[in-house]
TORKOL-4160 file (C-alpha; in steps of 0.2 Angstrom, whole numbers, padded with zeros to 4 digits, m for minus):
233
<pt num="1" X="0000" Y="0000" Z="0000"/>
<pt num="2" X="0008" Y="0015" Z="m0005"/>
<pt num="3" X="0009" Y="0031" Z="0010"/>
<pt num="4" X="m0001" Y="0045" Z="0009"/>
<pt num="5" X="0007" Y="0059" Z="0007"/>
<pt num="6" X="0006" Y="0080" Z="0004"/>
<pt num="7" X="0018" Y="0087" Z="m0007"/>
<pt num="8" X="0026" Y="0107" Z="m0003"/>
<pt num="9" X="0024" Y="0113" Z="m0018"/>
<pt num="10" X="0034" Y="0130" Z="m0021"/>
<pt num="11" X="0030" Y="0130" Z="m0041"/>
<pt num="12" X="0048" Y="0131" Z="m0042"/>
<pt num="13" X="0064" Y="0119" Z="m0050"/>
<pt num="14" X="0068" Y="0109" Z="m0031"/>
<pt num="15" X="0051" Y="0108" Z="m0030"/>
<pt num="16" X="0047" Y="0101" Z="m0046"/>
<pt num="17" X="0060" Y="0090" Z="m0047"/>
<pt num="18" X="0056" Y="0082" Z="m0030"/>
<pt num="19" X="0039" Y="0079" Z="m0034"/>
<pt num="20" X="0047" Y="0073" Z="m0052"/>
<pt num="21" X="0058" Y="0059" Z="m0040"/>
<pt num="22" X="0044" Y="0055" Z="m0029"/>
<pt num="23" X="0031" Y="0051" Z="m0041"/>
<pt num="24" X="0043" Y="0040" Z="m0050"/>
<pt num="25" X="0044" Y="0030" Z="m0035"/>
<pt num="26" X="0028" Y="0024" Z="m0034"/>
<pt num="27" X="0029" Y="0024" Z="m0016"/>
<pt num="28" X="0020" Y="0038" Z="m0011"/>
<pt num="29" X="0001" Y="0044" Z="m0014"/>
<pt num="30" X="0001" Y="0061" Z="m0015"/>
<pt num="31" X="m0016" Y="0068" Z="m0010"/>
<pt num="32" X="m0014" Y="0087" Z="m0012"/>
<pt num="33" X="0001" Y="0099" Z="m0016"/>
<pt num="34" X="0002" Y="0110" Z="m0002"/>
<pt num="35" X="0010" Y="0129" Z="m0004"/>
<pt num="36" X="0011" Y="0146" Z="0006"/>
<pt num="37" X="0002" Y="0160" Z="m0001"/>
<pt num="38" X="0006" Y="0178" Z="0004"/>
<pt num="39" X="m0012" Y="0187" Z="0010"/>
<pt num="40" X="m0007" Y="0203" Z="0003"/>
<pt num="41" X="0001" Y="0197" Z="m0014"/>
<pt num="42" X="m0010" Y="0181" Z="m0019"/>
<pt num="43" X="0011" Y="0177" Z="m0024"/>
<pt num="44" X="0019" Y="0162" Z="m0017"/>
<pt num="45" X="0030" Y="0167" Z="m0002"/>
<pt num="46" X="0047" Y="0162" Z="m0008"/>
<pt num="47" X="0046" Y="0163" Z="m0029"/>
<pt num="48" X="0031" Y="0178" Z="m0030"/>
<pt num="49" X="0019" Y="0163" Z="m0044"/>
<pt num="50" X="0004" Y="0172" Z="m0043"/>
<pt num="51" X="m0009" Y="0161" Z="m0036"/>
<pt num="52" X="m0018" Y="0156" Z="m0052"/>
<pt num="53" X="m0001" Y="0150" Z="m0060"/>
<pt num="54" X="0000" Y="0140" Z="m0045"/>
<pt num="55" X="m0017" Y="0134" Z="m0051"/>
<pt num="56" X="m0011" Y="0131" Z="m0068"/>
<pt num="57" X="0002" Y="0120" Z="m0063"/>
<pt num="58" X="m0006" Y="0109" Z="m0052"/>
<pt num="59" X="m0023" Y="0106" Z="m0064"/>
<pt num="60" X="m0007" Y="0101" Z="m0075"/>
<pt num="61" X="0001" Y="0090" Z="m0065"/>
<pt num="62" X="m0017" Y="0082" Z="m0060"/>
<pt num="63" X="m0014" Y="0084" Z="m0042"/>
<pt num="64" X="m0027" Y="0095" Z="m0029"/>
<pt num="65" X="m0019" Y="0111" Z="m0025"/>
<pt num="66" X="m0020" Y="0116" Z="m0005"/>
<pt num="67" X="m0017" Y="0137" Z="0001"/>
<pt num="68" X="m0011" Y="0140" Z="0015"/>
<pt num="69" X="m0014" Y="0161" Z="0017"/>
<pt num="70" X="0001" Y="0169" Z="0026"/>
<pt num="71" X="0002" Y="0185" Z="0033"/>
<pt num="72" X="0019" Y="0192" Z="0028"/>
<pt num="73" X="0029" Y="0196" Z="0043"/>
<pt num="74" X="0021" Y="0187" Z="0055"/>
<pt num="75" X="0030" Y="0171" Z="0062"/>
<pt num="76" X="0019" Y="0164" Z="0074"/>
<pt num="77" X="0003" Y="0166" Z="0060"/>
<pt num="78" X="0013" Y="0155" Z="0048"/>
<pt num="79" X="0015" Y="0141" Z="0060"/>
<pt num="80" X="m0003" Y="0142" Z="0067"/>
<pt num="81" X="m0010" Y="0144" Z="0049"/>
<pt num="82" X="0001" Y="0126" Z="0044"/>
<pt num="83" X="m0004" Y="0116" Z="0060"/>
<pt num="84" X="m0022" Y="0119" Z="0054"/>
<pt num="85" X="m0016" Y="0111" Z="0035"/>
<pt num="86" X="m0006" Y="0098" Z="0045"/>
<pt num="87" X="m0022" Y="0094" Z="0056"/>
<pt num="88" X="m0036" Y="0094" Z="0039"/>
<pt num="89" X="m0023" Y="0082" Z="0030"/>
<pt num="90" X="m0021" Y="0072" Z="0047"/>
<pt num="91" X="m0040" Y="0069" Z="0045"/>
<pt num="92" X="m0036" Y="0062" Z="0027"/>
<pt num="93" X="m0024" Y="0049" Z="0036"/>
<pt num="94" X="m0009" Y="0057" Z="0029"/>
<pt num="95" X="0008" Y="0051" Z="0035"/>
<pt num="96" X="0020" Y="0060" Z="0025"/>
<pt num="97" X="0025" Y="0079" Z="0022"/>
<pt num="98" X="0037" Y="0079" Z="0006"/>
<pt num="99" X="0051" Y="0093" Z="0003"/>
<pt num="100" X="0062" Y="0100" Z="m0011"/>
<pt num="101" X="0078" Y="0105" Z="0001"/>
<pt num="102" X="0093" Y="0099" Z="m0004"/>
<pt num="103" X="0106" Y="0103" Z="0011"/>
<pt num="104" X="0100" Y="0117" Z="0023"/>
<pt num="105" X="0098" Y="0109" Z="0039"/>
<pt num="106" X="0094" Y="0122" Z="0050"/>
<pt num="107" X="0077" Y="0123" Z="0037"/>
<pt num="108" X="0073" Y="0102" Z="0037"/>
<pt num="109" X="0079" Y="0104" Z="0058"/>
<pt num="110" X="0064" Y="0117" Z="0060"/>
<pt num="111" X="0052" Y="0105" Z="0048"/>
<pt num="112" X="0055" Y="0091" Z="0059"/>
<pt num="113" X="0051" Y="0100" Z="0076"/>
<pt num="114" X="0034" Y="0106" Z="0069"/>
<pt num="115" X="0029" Y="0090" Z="0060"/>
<pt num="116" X="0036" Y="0075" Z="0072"/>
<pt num="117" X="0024" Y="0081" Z="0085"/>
<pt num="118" X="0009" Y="0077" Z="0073"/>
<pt num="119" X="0015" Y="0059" Z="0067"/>
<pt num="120" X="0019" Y="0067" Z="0050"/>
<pt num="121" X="0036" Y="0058" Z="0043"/>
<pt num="122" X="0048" Y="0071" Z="0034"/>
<pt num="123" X="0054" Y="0065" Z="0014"/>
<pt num="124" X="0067" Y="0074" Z="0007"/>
<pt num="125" X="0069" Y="0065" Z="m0011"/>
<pt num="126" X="0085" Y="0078" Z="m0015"/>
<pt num="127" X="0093" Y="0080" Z="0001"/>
<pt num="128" X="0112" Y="0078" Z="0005"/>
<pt num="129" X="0114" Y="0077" Z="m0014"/>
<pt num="130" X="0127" Y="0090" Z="m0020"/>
<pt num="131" X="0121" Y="0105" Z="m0031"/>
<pt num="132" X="0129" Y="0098" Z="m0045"/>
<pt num="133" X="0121" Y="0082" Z="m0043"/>
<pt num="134" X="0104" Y="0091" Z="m0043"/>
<pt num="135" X="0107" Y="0101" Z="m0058"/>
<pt num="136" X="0114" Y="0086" Z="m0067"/>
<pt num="137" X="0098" Y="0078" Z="m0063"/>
<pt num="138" X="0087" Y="0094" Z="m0065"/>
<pt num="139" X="0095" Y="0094" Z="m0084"/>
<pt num="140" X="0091" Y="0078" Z="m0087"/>
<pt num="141" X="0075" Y="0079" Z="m0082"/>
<pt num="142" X="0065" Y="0087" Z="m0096"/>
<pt num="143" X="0058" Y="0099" Z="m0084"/>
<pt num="144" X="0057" Y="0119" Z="m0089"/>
<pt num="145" X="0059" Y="0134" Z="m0081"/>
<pt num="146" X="0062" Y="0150" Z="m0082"/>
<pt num="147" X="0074" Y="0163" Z="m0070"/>
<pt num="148" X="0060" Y="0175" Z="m0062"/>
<pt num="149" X="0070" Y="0184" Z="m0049"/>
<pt num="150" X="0088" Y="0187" Z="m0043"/>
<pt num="151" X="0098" Y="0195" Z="m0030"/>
<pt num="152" X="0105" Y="0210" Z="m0038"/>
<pt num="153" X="0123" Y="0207" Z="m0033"/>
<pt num="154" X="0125" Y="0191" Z="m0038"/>
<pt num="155" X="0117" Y="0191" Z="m0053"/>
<pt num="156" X="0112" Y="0204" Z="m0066"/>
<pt num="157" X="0098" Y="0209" Z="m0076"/>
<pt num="158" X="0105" Y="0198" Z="m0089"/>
<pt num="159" X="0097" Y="0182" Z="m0081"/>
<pt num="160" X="0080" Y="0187" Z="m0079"/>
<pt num="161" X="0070" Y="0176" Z="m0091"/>
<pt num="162" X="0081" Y="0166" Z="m0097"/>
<pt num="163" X="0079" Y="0145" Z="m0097"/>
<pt num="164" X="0088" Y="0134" Z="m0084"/>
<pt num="165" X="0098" Y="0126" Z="m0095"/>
<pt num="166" X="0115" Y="0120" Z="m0099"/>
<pt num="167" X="0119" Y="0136" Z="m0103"/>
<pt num="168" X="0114" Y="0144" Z="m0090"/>
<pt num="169" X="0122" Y="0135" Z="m0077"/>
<pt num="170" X="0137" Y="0137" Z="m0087"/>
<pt num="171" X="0136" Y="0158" Z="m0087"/>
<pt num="172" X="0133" Y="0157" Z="m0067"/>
<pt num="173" X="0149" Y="0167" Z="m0059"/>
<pt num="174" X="0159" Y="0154" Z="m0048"/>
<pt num="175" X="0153" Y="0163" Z="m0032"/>
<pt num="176" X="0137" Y="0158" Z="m0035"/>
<pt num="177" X="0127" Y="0141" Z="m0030"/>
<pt num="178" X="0121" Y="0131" Z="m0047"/>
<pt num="179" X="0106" Y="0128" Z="m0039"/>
<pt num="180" X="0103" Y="0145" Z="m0030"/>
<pt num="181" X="0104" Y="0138" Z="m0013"/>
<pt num="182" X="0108" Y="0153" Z="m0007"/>
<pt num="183" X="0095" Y="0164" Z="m0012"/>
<pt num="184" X="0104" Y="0169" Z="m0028"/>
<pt num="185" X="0089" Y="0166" Z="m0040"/>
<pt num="186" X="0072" Y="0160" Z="m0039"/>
<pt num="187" X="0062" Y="0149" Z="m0055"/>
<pt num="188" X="0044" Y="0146" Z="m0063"/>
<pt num="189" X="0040" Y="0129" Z="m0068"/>
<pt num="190" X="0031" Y="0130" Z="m0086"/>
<pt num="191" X="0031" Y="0114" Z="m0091"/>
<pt num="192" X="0039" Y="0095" Z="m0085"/>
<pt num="193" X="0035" Y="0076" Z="m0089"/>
<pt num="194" X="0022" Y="0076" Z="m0077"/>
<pt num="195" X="0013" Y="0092" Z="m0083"/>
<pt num="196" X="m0003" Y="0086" Z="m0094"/>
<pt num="197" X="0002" Y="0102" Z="m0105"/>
<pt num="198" X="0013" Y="0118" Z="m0104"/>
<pt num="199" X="0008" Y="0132" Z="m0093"/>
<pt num="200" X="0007" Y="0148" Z="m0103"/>
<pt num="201" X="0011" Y="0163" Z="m0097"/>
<pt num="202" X="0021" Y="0180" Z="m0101"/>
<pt num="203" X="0034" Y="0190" Z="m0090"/>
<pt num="204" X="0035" Y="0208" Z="m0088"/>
<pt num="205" X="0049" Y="0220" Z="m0088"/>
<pt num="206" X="0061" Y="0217" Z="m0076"/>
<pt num="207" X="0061" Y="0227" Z="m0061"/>
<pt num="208" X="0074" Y="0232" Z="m0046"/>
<pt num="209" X="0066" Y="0231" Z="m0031"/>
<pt num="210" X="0075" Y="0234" Z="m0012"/>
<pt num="211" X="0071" Y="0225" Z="0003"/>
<pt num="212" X="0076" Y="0226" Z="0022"/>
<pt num="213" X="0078" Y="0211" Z="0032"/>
<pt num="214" X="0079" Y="0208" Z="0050"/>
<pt num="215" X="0096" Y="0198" Z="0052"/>
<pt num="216" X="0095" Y="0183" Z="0066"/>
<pt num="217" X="0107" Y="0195" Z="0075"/>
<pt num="218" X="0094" Y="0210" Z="0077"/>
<pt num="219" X="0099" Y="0221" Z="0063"/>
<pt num="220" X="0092" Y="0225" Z="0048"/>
<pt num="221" X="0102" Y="0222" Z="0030"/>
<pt num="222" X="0093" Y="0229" Z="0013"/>
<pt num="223" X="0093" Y="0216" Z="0000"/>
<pt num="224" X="0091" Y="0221" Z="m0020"/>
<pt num="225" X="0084" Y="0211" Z="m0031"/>
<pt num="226" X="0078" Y="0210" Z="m0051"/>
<pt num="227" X="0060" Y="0204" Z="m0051"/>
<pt num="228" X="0049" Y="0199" Z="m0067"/>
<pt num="229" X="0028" Y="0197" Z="m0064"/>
<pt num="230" X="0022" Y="0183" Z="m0072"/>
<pt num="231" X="0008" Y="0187" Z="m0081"/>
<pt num="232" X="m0006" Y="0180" Z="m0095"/>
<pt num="233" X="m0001" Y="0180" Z="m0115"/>
């Protein structure tokens, strides 16, 4: 009997490519892609996918898509908000919560202490591989993306809407993770073997947008970044 399972679905690369790994297991039946929403964007917390591509992709994949509405800046609203998804999918007898991380441990450290509580079981189909090892795989994968967001120091205006690709990977400067890890770019599934058709979709002009971020050590940094809006043909 295969495990129920939800999927955490960001609608971008990690993500698609773990859902890609775990459906080619066949061990896992995955009830509903789960993903965070912002409340006052209707954008996906981390990648900004407006809520109805987030809509597209999972009608194309075939699987149910779950919201979890987030208000922006408010930690203890975000864990409230997913105990209440962990506890409706509970009811479903779900036993598994599945990830795209690849090697933040800190992040699948924090997943564990919410989850283990609740009998949920953690599933990392990429973790501890190397981002080369991911890429390698990603590439090989048939799946499509495209670049949506950067961080303005790392990577220039250049990189916005283009493919991940071969050619891509190959253009990144040394500093910078191949898979992004870092927060060095951010991607927009469009199209993957288990799409029933490709999304469509158009980007807008890139724009430079500035940030400030509380640090873990109490002070605030300002973060730049080169954003595209995805948007309707």
């Amino acid at each position: 009997m295969k495990k129920k399972a939800v999927f955490n679905w960001s609608g971008g690369k990690d993500s698609a490519l773990a859902l890609y790994k775990a459906l080619q297991s066949n061990e896992y039946e995955i009830v509903s892609l789960l993903t965070t929403v912002s409340r006052e964007t209707s954008c996906s917390s981390m990648h900004l996918i407006p809520s109805k591509f987030l809509q597209m992709q999972a009608d194309s994949i075939g699987i149910p898509l779950y919201r979890v509405m987030l208000p922006s800046k408010d930690l203890e609203g975000y864990e409230r908000e997913m105990m209440e998804a962990v506890n409706h999918f509970k009811g479903q007898r779900v036993t598994h919560f599945i990830f795209g991380d690849i090697f933040l441990h800190d992040v699948k450290a924090y997943r564990e202490k919410q989850l283990t509580p609740y009998g949920i079981e953690i599933v990392e189909p990429l973790w501890d591989m190397t981002p080369e090892e991911v890429i390698s795989d990603f590439l090989a994968s048939g799946i499509k993306t495209k670049i949506v967001i950067t961080q303005a120091d790392k990577l220039g205006k250049e990189f916005i809407g283009q493919d991940l690709d071969a050619k891509f990977v190959k253009s990144l400067p040394k500093e910078v993770d191949p898979c992004g890890e870092n927060g060095e770019y951010h991607t927009f599934v469009y199209d993957a073997p288990m799409f029933s058709k490709p999304i469509g979709f158009s980007l807008s002009e890139p724009l430079k947008l500035s940030f400030d971020i509380r640090m873990d050590d109490g002070t605030t940094q300002t973060f730049h970044y080169w954003q595209v809006k995805i948007q309707d043909t």
